[in-house]
Short mmCIF file of the C-alpha atoms (twelve columns), coordinates in Angstrom:
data_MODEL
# 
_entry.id   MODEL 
# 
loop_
_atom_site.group_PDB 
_atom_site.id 
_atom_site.type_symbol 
_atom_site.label_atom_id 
_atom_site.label_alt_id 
_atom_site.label_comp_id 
_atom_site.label_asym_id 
_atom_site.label_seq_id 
_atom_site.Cartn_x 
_atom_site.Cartn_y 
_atom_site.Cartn_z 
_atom_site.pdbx_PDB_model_num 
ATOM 1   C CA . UNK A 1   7.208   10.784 5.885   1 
ATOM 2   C CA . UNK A 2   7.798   6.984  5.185   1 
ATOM 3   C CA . UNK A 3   9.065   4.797  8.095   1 
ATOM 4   C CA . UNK A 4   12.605  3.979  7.810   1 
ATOM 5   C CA . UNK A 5   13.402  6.814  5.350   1 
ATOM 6   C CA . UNK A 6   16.219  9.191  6.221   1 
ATOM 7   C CA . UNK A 7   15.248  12.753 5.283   1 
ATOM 8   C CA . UNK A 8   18.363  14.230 4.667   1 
ATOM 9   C CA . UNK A 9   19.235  11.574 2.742   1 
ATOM 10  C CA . UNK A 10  16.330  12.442 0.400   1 
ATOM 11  C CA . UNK A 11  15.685  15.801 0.760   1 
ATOM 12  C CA . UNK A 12  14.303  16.479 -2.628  1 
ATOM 13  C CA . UNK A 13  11.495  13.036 -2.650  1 
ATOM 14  C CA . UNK A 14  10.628  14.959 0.950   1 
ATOM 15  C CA . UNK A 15  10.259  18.055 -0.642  1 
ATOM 16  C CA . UNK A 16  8.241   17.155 -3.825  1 
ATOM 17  C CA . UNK A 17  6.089   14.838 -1.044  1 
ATOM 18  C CA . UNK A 18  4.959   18.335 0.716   1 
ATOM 19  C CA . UNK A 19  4.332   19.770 -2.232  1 
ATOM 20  C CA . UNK A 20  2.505   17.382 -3.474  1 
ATOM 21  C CA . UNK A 21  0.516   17.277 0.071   1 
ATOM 22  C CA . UNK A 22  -0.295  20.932 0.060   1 
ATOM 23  C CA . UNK A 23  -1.902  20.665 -3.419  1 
ATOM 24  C CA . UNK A 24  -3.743  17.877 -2.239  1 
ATOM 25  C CA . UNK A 25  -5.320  19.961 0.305   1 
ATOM 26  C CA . UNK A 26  -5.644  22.987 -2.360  1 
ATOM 27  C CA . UNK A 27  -7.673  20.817 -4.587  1 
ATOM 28  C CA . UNK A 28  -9.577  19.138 -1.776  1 
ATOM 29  C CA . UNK A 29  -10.458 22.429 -0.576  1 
ATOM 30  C CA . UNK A 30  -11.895 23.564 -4.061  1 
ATOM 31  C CA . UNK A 31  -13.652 20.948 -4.290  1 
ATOM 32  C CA . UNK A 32  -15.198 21.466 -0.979  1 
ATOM 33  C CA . UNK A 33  -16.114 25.291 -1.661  1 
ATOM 34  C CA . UNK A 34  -17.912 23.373 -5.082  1 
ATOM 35  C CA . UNK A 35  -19.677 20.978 -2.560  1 
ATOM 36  C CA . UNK A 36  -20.778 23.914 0.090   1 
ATOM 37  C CA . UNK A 37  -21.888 26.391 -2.946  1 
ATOM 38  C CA . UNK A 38  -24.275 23.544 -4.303  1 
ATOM 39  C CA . UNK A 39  -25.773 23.033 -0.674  1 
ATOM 40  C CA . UNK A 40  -26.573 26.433 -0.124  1 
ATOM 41  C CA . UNK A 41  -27.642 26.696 -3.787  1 
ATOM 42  C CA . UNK A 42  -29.675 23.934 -3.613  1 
ATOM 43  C CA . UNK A 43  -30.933 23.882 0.106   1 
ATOM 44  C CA . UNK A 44  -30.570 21.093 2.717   1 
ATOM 45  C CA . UNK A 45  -33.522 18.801 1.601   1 
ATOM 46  C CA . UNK A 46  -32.172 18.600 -2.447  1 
ATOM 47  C CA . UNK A 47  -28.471 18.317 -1.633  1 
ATOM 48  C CA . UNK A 48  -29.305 15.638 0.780   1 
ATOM 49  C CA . UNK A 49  -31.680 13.667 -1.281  1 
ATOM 50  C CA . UNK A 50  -29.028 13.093 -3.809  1 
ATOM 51  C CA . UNK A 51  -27.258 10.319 -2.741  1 
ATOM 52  C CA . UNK A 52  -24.297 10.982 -4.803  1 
ATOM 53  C CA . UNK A 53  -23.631 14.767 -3.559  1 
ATOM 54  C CA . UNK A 54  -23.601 13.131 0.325   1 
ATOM 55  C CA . UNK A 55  -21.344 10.612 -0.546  1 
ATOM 56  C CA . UNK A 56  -19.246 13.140 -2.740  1 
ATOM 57  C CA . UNK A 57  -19.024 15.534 0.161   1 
ATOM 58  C CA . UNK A 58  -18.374 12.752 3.055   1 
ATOM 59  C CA . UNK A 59  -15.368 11.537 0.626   1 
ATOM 60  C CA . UNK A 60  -13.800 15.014 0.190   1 
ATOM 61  C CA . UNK A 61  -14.471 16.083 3.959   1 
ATOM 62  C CA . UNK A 62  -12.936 13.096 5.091   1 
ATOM 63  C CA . UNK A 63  -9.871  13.778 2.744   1 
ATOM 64  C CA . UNK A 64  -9.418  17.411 3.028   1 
ATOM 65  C CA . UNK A 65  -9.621  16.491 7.489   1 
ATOM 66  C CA . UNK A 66  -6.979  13.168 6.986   1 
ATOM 67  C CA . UNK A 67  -4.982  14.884 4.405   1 
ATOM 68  C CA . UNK A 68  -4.342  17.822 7.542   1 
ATOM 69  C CA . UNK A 69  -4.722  15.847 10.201  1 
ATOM 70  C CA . UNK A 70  -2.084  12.553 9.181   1 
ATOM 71  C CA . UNK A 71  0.411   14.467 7.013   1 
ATOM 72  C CA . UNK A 72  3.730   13.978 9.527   1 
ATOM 73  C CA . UNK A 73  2.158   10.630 10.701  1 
ATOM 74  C CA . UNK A 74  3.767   7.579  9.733   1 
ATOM 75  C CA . UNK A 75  2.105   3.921  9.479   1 
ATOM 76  C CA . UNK A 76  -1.351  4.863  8.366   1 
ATOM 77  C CA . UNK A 77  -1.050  2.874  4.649   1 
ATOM 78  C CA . UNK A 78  -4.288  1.468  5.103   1 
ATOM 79  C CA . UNK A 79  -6.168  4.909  6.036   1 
ATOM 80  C CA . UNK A 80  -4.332  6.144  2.960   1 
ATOM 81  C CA . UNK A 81  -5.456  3.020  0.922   1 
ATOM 82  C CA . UNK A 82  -8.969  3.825  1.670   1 
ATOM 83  C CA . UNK A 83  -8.860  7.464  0.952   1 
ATOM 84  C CA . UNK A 84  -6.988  6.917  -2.466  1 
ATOM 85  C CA . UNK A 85  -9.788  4.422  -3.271  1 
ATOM 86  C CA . UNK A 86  -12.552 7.034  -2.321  1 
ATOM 87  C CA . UNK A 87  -10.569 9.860  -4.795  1 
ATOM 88  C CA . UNK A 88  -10.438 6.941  -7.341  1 
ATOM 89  C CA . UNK A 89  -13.961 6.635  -7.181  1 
ATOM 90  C CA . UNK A 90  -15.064 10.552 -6.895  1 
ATOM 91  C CA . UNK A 91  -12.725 10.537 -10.329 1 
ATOM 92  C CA . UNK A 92  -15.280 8.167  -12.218 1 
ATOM 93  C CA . UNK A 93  -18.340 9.989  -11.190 1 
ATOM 94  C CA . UNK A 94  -16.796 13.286 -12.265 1 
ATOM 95  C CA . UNK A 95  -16.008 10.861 -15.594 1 
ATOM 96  C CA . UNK A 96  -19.539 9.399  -15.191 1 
ATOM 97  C CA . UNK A 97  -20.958 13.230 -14.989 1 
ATOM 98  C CA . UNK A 98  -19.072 14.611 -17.786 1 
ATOM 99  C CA . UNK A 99  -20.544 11.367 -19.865 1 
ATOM 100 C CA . UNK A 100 -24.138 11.756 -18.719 1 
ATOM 101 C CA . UNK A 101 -24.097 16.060 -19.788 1 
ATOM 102 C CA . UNK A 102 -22.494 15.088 -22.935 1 
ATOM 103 C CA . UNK A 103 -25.275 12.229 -23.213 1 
ATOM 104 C CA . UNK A 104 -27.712 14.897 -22.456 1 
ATOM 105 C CA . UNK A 105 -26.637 17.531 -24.569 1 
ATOM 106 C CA . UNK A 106 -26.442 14.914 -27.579 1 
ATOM 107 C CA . UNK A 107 -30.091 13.897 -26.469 1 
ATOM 108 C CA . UNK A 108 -31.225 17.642 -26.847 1 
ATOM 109 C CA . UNK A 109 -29.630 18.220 -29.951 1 
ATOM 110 C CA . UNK A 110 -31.472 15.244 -31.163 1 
ATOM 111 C CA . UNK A 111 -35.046 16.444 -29.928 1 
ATOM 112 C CA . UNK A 112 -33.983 20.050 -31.210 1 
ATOM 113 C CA . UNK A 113 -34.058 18.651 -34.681 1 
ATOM 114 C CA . UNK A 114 -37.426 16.849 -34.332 1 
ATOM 115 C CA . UNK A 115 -38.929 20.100 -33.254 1 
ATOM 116 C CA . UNK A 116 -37.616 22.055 -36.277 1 
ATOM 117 C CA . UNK A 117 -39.244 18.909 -38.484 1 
ATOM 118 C CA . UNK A 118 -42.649 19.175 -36.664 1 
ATOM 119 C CA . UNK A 119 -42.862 22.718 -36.676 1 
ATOM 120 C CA . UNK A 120 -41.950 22.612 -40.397 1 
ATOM 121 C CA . UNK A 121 -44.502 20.423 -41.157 1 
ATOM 122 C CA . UNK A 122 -47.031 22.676 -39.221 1 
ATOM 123 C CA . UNK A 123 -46.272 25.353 -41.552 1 
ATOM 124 C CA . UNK A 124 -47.186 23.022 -44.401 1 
ATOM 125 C CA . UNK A 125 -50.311 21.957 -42.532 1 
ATOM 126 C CA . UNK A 126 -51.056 25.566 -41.844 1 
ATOM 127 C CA . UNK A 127 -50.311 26.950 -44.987 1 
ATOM 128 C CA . UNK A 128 -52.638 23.481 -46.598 1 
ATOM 129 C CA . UNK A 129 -55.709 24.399 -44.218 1 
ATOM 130 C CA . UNK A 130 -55.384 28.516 -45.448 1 
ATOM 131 C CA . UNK A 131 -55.792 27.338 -48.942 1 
ATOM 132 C CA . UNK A 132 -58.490 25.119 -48.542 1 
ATOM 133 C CA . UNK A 133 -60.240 28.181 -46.441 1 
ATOM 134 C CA . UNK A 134 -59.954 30.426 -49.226 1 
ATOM 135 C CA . UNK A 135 -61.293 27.668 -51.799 1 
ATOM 136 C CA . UNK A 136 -64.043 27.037 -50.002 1 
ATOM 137 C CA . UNK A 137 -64.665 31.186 -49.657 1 
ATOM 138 C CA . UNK A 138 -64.200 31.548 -53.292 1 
ATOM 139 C CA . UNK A 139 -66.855 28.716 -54.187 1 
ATOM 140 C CA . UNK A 140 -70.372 29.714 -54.897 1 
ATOM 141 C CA . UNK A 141 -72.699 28.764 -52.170 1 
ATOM 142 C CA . UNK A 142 -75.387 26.310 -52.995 1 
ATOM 143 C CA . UNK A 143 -78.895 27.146 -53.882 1 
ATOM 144 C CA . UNK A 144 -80.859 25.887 -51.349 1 
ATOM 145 C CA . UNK A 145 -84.352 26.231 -53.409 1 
ATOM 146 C CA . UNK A 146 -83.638 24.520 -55.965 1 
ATOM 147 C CA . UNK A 147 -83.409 20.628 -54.580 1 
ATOM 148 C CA . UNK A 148 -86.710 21.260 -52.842 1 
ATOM 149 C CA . UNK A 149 -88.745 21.412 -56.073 1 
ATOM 150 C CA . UNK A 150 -90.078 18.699 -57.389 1 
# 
């Protein structure tokens, strides 16, 4: 609650303000389950090696733990500055992820077609080098004897 801000005056900005708190912390917390699910799915070494998924799970930690641990604390703007900035920035990597699968699937699409081409001109190939097979079976074979007289 704000410094200076009479809560009975206001009861219903107080109100929406908890509200808005507690799904803060719902969120967080999803996101966190998300974040522990991907460790154990990945193991310790891969999850840490990714610079990103640290950073992503230092941001929320520290969120979900300052979002429960400075809700009825006043004069922290700055500590609520910083986290704000750090959910700002987890929101463009999510954008930034959602760009780079879409990228990705467009990319595979892409090579998907260039297979079908290749393996359609295989068939051609392949169905070229059967007929020349069966040309070449169907040709009489050269008399040997007859080039060596004379």
């Amino acid at each position: 609650h704000g410094v200076g801000c009479d809560e009975h005056a206001h009861p219903a900005v107080h109100t929406a303000h908890a509200v808005l708190t507690w799904a803060s912390v719902a969120i967080l917390s999803l996101f966190e389950i998300e974040l522990l699910t991907l460790l154990a799915a990945s193991g310790l070494r891969d999850f840490f090696s990714n610079v990103y998924y640290v950073l992503d799970i230092v941001i929320v930690s520290a969120s979900l733990v300052l979002e429960c641990v400075f809700y009825n604390t006043a004069g922290l703007s700055d500590l609520i500055g910083l986290v704000m900035f750090l959910r700002l920035w987890r929101l463009l990597r999510i954008g930034h992820a959602m760009f780079a699968s879409t990228e990705r699937a467009s990319s595979t699409d892409n090579l998907k077609e260039v297979v079908r081409e290749l393996r359609a001109e295989l068939d051609l190939l392949s169905e070229w080098a059967e007929e020349e097979e069966r040309a070449s079976a169907r040709a009489p074979p050269d008399d040997p004897g007859v080039d060596d007289i004379g």
